[in-house]
C-alpha positions as CSV (number, residue, x, y, z in Angstrom):
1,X,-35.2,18.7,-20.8
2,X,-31.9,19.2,-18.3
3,X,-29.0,17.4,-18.6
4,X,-27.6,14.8,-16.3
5,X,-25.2,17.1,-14.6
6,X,-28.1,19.3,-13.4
7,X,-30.1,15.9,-12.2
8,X,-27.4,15.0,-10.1
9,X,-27.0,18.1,-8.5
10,X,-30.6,18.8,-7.5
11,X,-30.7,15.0,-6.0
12,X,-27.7,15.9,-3.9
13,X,-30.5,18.8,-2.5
14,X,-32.7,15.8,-1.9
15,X,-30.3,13.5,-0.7
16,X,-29.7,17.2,2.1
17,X,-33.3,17.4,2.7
18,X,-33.8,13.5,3.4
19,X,-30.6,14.0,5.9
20,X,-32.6,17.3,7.5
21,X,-35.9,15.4,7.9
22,X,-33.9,12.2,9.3
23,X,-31.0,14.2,11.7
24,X,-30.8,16.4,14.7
25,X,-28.7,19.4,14.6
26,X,-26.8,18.4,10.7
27,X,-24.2,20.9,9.2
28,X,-24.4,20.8,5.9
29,X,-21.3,21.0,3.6
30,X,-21.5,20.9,-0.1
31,X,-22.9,18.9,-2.2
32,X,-21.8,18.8,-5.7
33,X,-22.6,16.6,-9.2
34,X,-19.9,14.2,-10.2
35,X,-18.8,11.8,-12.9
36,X,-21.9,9.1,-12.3
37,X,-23.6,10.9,-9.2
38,X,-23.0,13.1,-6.7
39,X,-22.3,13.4,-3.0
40,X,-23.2,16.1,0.2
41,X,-20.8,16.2,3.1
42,X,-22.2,16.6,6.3
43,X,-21.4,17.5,10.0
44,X,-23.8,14.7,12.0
45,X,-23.3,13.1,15.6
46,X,-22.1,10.1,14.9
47,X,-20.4,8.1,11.1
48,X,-23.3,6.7,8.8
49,X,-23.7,3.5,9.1
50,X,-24.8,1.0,6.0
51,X,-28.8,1.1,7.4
52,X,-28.5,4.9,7.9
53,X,-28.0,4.9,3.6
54,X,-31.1,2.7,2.8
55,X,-33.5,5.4,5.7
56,X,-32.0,7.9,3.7
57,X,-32.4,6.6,0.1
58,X,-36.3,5.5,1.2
59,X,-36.6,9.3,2.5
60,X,-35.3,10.5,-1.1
61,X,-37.9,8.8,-2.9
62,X,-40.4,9.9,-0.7
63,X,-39.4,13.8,-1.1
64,X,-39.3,13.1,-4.6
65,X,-43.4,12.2,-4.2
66,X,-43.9,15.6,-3.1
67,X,-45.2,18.0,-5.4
68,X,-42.1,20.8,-4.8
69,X,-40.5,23.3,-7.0
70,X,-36.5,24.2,-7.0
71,X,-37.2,28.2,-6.3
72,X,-33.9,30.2,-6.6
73,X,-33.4,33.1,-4.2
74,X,-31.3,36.1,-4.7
75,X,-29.8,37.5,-1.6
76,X,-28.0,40.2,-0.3
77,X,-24.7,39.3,1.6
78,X,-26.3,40.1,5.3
79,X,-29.0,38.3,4.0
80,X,-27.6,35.3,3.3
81,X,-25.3,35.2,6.6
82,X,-28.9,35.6,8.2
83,X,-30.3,32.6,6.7
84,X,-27.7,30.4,7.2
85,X,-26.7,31.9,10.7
86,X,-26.8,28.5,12.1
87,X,-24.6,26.6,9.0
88,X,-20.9,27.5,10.0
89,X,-20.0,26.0,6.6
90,X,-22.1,27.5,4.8
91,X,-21.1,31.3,6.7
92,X,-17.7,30.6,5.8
93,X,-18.3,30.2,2.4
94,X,-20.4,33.4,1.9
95,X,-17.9,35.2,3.8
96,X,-15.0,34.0,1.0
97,X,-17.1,35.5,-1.4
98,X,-16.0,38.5,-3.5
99,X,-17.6,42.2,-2.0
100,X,-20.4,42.9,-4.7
101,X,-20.9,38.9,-5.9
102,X,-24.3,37.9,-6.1
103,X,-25.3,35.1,-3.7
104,X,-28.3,32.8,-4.6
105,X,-30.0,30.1,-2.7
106,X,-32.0,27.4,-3.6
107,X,-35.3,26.7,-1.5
108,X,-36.8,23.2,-1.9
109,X,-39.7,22.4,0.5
110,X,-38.5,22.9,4.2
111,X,-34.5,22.7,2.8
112,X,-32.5,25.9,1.7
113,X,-28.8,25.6,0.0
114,X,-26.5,28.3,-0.8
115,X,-25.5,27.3,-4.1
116,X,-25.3,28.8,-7.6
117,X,-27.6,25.9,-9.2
118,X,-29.0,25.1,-11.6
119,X,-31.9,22.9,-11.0
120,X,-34.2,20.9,-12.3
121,X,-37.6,23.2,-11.8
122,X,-39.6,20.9,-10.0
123,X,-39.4,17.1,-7.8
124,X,-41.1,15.6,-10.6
125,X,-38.3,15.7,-13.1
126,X,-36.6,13.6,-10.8
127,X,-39.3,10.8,-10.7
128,X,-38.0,8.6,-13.3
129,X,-33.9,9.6,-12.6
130,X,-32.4,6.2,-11.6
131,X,-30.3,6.8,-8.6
132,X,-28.8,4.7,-5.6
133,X,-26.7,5.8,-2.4
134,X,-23.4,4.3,-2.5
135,X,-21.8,4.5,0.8
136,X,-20.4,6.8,3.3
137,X,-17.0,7.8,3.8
138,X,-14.6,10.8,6.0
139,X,-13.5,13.8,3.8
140,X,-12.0,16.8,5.1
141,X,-13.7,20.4,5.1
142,X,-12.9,21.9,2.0
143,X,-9.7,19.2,1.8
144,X,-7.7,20.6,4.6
145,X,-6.1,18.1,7.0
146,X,-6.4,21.3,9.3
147,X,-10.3,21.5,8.9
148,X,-12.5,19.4,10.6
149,X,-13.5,15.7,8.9
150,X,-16.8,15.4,7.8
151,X,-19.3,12.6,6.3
152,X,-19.9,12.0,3.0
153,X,-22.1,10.0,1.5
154,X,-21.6,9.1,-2.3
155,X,-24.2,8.1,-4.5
156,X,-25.2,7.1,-8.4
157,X,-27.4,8.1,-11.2
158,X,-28.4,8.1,-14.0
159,X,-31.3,8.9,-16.6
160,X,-32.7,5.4,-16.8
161,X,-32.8,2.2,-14.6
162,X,-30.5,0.3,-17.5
163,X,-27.7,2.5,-17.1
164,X,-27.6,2.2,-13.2
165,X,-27.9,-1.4,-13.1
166,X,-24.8,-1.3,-15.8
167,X,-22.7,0.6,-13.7
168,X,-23.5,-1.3,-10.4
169,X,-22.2,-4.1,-12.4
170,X,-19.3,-2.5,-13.6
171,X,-18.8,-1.2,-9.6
172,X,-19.4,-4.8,-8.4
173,X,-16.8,-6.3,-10.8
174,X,-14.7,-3.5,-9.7
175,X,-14.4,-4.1,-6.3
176,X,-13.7,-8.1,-7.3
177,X,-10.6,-6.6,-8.5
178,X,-9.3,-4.4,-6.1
179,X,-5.6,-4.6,-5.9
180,X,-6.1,-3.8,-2.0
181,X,-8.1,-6.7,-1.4
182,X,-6.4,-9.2,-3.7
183,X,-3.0,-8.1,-3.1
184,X,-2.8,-8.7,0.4
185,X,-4.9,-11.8,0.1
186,X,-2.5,-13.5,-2.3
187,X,0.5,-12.3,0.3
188,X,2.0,-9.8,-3.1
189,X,2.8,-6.7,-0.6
190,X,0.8,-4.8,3.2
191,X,0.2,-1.1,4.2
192,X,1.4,-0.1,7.5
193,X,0.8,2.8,9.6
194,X,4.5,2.8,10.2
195,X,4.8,4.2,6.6
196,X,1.9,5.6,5.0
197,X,1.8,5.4,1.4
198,X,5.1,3.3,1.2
199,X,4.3,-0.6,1.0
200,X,5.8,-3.2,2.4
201,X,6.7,-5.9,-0.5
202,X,6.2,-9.7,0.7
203,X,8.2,-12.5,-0.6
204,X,5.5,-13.5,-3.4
205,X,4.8,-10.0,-4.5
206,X,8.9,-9.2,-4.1
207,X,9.2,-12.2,-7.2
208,X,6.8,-10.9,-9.3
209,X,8.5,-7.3,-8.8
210,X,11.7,-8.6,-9.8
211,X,10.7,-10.7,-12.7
212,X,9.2,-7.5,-14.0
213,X,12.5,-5.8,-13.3
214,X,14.5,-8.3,-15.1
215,X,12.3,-8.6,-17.9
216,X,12.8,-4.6,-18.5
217,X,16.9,-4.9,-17.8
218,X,16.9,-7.8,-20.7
219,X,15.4,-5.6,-23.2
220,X,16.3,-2.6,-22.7
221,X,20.5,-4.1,-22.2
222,X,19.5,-5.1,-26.0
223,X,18.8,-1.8,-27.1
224,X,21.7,0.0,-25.8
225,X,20.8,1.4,-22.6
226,X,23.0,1.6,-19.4
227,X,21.6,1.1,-16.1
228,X,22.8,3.5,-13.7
229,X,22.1,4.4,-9.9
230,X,22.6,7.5,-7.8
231,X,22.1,8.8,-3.9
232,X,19.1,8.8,-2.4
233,X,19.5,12.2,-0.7
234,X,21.2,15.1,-2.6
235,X,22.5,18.3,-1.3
236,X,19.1,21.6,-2.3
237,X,21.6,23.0,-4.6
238,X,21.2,19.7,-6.7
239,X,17.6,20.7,-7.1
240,X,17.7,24.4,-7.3
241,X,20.3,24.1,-10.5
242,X,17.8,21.3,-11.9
243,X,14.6,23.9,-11.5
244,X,12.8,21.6,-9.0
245,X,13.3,23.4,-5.8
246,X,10.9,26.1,-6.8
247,X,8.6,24.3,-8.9
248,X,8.4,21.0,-7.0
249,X,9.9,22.1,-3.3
250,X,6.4,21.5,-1.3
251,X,6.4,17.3,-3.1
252,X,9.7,16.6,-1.2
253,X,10.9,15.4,1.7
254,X,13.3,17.5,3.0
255,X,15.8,17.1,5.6
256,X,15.9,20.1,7.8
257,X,19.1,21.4,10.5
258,X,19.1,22.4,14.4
259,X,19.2,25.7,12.8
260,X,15.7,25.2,10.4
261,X,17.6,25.4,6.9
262,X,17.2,23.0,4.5
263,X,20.6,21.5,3.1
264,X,19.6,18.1,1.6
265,X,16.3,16.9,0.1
266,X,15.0,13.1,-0.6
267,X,14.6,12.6,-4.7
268,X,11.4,12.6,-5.9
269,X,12.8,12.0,-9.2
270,X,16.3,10.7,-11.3
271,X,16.2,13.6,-13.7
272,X,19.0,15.7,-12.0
273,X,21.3,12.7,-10.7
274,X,21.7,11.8,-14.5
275,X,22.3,15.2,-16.0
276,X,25.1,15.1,-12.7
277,X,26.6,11.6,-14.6
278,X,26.4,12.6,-18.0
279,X,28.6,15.9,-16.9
280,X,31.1,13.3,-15.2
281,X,33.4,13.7,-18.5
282,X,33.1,15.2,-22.3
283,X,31.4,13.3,-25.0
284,X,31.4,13.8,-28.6
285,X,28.6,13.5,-31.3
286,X,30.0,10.3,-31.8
287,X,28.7,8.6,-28.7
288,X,25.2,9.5,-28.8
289,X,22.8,8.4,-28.0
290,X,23.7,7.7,-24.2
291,X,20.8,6.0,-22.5
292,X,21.1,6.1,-18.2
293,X,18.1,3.6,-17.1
294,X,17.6,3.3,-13.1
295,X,15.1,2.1,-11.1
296,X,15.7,3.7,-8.0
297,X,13.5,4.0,-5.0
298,X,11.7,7.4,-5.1
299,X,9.5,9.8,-2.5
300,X,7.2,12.3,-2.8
301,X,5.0,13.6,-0.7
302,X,1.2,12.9,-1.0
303,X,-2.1,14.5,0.8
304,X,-3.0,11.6,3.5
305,X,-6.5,11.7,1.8
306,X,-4.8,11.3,-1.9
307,X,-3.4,7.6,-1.0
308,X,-4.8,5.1,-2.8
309,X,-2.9,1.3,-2.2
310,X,-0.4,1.1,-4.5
311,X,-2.4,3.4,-7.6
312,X,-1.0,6.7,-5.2
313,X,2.3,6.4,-2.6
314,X,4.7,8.2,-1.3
315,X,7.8,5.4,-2.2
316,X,8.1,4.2,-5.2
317,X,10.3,3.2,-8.0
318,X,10.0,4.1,-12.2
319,X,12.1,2.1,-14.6
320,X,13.3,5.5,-15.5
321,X,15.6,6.5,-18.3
322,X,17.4,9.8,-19.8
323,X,18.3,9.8,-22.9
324,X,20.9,12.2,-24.6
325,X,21.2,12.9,-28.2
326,X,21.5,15.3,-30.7
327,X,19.2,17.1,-32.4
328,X,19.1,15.1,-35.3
329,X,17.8,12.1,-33.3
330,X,14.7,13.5,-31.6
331,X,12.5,11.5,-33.8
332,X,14.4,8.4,-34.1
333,X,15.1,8.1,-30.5
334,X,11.2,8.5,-29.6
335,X,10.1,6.3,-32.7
336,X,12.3,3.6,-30.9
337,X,10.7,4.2,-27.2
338,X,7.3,3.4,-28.9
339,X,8.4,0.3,-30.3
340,X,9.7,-0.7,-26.3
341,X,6.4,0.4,-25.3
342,X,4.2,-1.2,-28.0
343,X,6.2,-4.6,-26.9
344,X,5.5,-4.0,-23.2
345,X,2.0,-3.0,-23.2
346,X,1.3,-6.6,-25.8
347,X,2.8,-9.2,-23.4
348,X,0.5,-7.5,-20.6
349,X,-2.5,-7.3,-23.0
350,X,-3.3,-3.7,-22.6
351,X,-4.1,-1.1,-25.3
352,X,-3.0,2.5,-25.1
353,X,-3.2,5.9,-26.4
354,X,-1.3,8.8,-26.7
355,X,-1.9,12.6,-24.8
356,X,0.7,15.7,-26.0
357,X,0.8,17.4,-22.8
358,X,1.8,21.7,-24.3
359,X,3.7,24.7,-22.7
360,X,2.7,25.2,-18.6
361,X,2.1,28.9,-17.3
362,X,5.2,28.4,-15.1
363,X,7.0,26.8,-17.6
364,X,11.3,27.2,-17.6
365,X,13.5,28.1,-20.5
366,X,13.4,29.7,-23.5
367,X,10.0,30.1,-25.4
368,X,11.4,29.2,-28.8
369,X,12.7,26.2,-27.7
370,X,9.4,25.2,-26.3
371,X,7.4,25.8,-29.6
372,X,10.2,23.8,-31.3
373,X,10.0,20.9,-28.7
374,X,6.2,21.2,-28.9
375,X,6.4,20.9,-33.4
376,X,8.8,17.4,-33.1
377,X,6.3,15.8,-30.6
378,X,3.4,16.6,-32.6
379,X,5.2,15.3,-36.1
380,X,6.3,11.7,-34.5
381,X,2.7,11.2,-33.0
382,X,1.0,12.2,-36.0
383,X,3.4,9.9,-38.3
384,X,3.1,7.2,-36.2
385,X,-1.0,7.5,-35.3
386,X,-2.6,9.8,-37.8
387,X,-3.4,13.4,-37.7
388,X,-6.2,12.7,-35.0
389,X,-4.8,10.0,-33.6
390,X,-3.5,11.8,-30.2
391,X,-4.8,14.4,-28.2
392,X,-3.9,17.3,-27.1
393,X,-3.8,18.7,-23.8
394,X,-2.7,22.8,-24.0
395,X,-0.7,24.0,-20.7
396,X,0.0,20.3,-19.0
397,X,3.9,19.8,-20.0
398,X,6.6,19.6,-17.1
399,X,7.9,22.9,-16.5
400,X,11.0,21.7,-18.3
401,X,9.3,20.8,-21.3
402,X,6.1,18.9,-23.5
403,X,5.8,15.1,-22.6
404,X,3.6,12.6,-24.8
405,X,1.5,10.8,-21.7
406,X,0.8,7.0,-22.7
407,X,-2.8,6.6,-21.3
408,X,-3.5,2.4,-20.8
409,X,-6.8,0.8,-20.3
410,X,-7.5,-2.1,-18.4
411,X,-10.2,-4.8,-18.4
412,X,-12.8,-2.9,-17.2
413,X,-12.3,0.0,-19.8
414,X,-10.8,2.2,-17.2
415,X,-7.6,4.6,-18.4
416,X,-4.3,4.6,-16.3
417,X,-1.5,7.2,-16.9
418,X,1.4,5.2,-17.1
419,X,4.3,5.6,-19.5
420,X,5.3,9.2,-20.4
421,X,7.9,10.4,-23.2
422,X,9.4,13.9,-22.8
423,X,11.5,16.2,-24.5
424,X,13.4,18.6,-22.7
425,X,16.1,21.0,-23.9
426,X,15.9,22.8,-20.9
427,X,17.7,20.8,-18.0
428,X,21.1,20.1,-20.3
429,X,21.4,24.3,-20.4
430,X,20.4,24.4,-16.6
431,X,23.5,22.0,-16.0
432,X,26.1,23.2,-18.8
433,X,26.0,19.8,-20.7
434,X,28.1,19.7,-23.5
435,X,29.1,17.3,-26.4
436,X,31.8,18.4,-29.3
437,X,30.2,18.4,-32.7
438,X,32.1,17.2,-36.3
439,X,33.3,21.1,-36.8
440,X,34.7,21.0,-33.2
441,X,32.3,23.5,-31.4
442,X,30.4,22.9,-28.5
443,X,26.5,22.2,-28.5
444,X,24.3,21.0,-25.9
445,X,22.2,17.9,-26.3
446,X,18.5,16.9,-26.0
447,X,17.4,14.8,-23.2
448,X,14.4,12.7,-23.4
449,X,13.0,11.5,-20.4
450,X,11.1,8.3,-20.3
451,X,9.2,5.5,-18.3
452,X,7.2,2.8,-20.0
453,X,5.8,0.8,-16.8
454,X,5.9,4.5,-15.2
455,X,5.9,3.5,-11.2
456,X,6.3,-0.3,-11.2
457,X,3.8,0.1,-7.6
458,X,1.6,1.5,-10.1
459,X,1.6,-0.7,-12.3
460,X,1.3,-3.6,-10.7
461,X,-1.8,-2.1,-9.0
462,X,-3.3,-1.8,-12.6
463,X,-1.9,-5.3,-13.6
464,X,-3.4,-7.1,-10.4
465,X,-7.1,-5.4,-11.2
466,X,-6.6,-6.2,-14.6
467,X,-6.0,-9.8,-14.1
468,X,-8.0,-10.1,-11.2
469,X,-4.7,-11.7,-10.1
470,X,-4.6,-14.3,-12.6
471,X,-1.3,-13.3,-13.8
472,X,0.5,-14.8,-17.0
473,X,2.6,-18.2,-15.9
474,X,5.4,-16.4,-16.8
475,X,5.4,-13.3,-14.3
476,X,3.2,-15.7,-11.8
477,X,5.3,-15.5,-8.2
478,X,4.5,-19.2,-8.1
479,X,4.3,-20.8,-11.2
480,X,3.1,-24.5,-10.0
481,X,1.6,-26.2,-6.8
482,X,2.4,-29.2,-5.9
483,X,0.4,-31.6,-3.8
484,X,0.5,-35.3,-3.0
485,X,-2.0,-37.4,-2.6
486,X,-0.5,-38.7,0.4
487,X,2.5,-38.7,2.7
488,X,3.7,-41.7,0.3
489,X,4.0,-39.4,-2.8
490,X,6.0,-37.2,-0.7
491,X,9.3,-37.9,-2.2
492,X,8.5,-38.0,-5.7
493,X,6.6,-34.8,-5.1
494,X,9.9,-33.2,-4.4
495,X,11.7,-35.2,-7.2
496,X,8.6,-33.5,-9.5
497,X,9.9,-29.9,-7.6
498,X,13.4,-30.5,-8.5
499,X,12.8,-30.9,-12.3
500,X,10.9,-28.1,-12.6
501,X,13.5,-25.8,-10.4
502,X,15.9,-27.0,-12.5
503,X,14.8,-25.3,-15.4
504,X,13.8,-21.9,-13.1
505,X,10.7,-22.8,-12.9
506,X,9.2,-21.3,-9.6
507,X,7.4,-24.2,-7.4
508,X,6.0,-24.7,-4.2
509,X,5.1,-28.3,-2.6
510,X,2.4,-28.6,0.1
511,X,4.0,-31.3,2.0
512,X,2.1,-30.0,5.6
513,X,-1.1,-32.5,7.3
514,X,-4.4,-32.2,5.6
515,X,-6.3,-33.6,2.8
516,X,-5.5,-32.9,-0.5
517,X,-8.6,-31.5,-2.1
518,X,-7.8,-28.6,0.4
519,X,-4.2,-28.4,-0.3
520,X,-5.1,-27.7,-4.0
521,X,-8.2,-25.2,-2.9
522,X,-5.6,-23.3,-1.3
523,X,-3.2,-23.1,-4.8
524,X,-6.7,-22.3,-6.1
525,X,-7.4,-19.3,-3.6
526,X,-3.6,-18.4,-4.6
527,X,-4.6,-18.2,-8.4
528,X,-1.6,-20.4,-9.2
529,X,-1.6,-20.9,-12.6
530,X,-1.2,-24.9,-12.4
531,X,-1.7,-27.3,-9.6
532,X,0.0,-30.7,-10.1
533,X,-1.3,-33.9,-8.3
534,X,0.8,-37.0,-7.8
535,X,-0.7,-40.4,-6.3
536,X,0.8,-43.8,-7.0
537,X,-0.1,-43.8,-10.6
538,X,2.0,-40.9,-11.5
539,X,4.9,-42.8,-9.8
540,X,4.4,-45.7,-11.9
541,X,4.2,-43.9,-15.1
542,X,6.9,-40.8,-13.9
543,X,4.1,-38.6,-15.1
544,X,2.0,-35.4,-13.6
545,X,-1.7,-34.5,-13.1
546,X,-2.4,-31.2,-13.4
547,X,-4.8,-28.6,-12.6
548,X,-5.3,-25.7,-14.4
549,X,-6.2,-22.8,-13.2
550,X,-10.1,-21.8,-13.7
551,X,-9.8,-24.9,-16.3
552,X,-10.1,-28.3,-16.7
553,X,-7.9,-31.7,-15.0
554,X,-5.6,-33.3,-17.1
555,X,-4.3,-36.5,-16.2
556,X,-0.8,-38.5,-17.0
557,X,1.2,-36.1,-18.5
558,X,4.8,-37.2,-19.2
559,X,6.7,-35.2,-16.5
560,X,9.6,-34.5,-19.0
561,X,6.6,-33.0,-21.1
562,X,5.0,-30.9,-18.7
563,X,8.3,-29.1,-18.2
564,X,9.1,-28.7,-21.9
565,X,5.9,-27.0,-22.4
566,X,5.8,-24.7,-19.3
567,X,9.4,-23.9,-20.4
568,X,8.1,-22.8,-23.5
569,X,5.1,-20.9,-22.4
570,X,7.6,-18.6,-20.0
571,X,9.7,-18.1,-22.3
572,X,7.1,-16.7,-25.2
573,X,5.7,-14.9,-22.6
574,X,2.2,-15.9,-23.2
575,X,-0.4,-14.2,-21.2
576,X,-3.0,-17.0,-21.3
577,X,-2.4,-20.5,-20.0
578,X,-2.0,-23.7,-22.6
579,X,-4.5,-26.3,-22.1
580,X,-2.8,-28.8,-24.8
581,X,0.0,-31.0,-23.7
């Protein structure tokens, strides 16, 4: 009879009654359905704590009990600033109302919301709603660092009891994953106060970065691209030339003088440095396409409430390219970014599809051009993935032209924005770029921006959650563990460390006091991807045990074997581990 949207919204009422009946002296904020539940933010005393959720879900289901109707109130605007004469939120809200705007309230038992509904009509469409209270969080009023911070309490539901305890499943395997938890507990990368939203790479998370770095270099060396890097701060005219000072000014970090102007800005992107490199000299139709690649480190700045570990930051960096061609090579050139990215996305087991991002309202350049730029993208994603094979998103380009967003999904079915293609024939005119032609005359190429990892913090966020950190041997920052039995083992162990480092293999030995079954319980807690055990018998025989990880022992294995195989296995790039020697 309603729909889920108008269950979760009338529970929120609840969840602000239960809070009433439970509270002294509660402001209440707003209280909103969202995707899987809803939340209320309230003014109260003192934080909820984790027994203050359970009072409050028990008072809920006692409300619920009672025999009360939703009844919807229409009131004047003195009227309303009457009732809620003692809710400053709520005052403030009526006073941001439009003069003439009808203002309706919502009375359920002793509890009365401003809101504009709707409601289920009575508590007894609510008995059989599947619902739990999540936690408790800070969020500030109305999302402004300069308003006060108040409580919020999240919580779920849903139409039956089946697809609640689904989702608490799906929340609980979440939070197994969390690439805040795991990454700092396998020692990948910390957060520090000292920077918010900029993380500090370790030594282990530092390898895996840089195996992921030269893994792009390799490829994309093969397919002709050039690898360029540029300053980190630029003089504003930089930026107002490219179109980004007034479309992007407020996501920079700008450096201001004694006298308050603002002469140089931190990039939040590589677009403009390139179009600055290309210009360094003239280029004919010969020589295209050029392909700039860089990874530089990037900033923008971020809402303190908006960071999110490494899925949301302030410094990062984008195995960025821009790519310049002619005309003629629109669809070749982005045919051959989707065969990089359907080789990336394999060797990380993740699937992807495709969003054409259309025309913004404060779009730059010259309409025509747009509509033209808008036609090419849609013909290269309908030849390569079917006339519904994409979707469309109208009025979500960059304000220099349509992009083609390349949404992943993980393990747990979630979808990341990662990769993005865009075409943009707007920034080569911005910056005069040129190229000579076969008749002689001068035309101005296409640039197509591009990122296939997107931010590599990003990514690796989505990679650690999507793994759980079990990653691949290959990218693993250790590849194998080595323990001895004893201290007698000790020097073979590091004979057995040798061989493998020989062939870049990435080792480390536990040669420190303790026993050995916690030695390898620590490569376990570390997720390395095989443990090695050497005792006397593996002396004798110059062989290995090994330990694989979440598997099975194998015993004896012919040390020149072991390192054949894991040779192998890097190399191919598999993402699950052999168990056949």
């Amino acid at each position: 009879m309603f729909d889920i949207e108008t269950i979760r919204h009338s529970l929120a009422h609840v969840m602000a009654y239960a809070v009433q009946e439970l509270y002294k002296d509660v402001k209440f904020g707003i209280g909103p359905a969202i995707e899987n539940g809803f939340y209320y933010d309230f003014d109260v005393e003192k934080p909820f704590e984790p027994e203050d959720l359970q009072k409050i879900e028990d008072k809920m289901r006692e409300i619920i009990k009672r025999d009360v109707p939703f009844e919807r109130i229409v009131l004047s605007r003195d009227e309303a600033l009457k009732t809620f004469a003692d809710q400053p939120y709520k005052v403030e809200l009526i006073k941001d109302l439009p003069e003439g705007e009808t203002i309706t309230a919502y009375r359920c038992g002793d509890f009365i919301d401003l809101c504009r509904g709707p409601h289920v009509d009575e508590f007894k469409y609510l008995r059989n709603v599947a619902f739990k209270l999540d936690k408790s969080s800070t969020a500030y009023w109305r999302g402004s660092e300069k308003n006060k911070m108040l409580q919020r309490i999240y919580a779920f539901a849903f139409l039956d009891k089946d697809e609640l305890k689904a989702h608490l499943k799906f929340i609980a395997e979440a939070k197994e994953r969390d690439h805040r938890k795991l990454g700092p507990a396998l020692d990948l990368f910390m957060l520090s106060d000292t920077a918010p939203g900029m993380p500090y790479w370790l030594p282990k998370g530092w390898k895996l970065f840089n195996t992921m770095i030269d893994f792009w270099r390799e490829e994309h060396e093969a397919r002709g691209y050039e690898e360029i890097s540029s300053p980190q701060i630029n003089s504003r005219q930089l930026w107002i030339t490219s179109g980004h000072w007034d479309h992007y000014r407020d996501d920079m970090f700008s450096i201001a003088t004694e006298e308050g102007d603002t002469p140089f800005a931190v990039k939040p992107m590589n677009c403009p440095n390139a179009m600055v490199v290309y210009k360094r000299k003239l280029h004919s139709y010969r020589d295209f396409p050029i392909r700039y690649s860089d990874c530089d480190v990037l900033h923008r700045k971020e809402g303190s409430g908006t960071l999110h570990g490494l899925l949301r930051v302030q410094m990062f960096r984008q195995d960025d390219s821009h790519n310049f061609i002619r005309p003629d090579q629109i669809e070749s050139e982005i045919e051959s970014i989707f065969e990089i990215a359907d080789k990336f996305y394999k060797i990380f087991n993740l699937t992807y599809r495709c969003v054409l991002s259309t025309r913004p309202d404060d779009f730059m350049g010259d309409p025509a051009l747009w509509d033209e730029a808008e036609r090419v993208l849609g013909n290269v994603l309908e030849k390569r993935f079917g006339k519904d094979g994409y979707q469309l998103n109208e009025g979500d380009g960059a304000f220099y032209g349509p992009k083609i967003d390349l949404l992943m999904k993980d393990a747990l079915g979630r979808e990341w924005q990662t990769g993005t293609i865009q075409l943009d024939f707007q920034l080569p005119r911005n910056f005069d770029l040129t190229y000579t032609d076969k008749d002689g005359s001068r035309q101005t190429p296409v640039v197509v921006h591009r990122v296939i990892y997107g931010s590599f913090e990003r990514f690796i966020g989505i990679l650690i959650e999507h793994t759980k950190g079990e990653f691949p041997l290959w990218l693993s920052p250790v590849q194998v563990g080595i323990v001895p039995v004893s201290e007698e083992q000790f020097d073979y162990a590091q004979e057995v460390a040798n061989a493998l480092k020989a062939h870049k293999i990435r080792v480390e030995t536990d040669l420190h006091d303790g026993g050995m079954g916690a030695k390898v319980n620590n490569f376990r807690k570390m997720k390395t991807p095989y443990t090695v055990i050497v005792g006397n018998e593996e002396i004798a025989n110059k062989s290995v045990s090994i330990k694989i990880r979440g598997g099975k022992q194998i015993n004896n294995i012919p040390l020149d074997k072991f390192v054949s195989v894991l040779e192998k296995q890097i190399a191919d790039k598999d993402f699950t581990l052999i168990e056949q020697f």
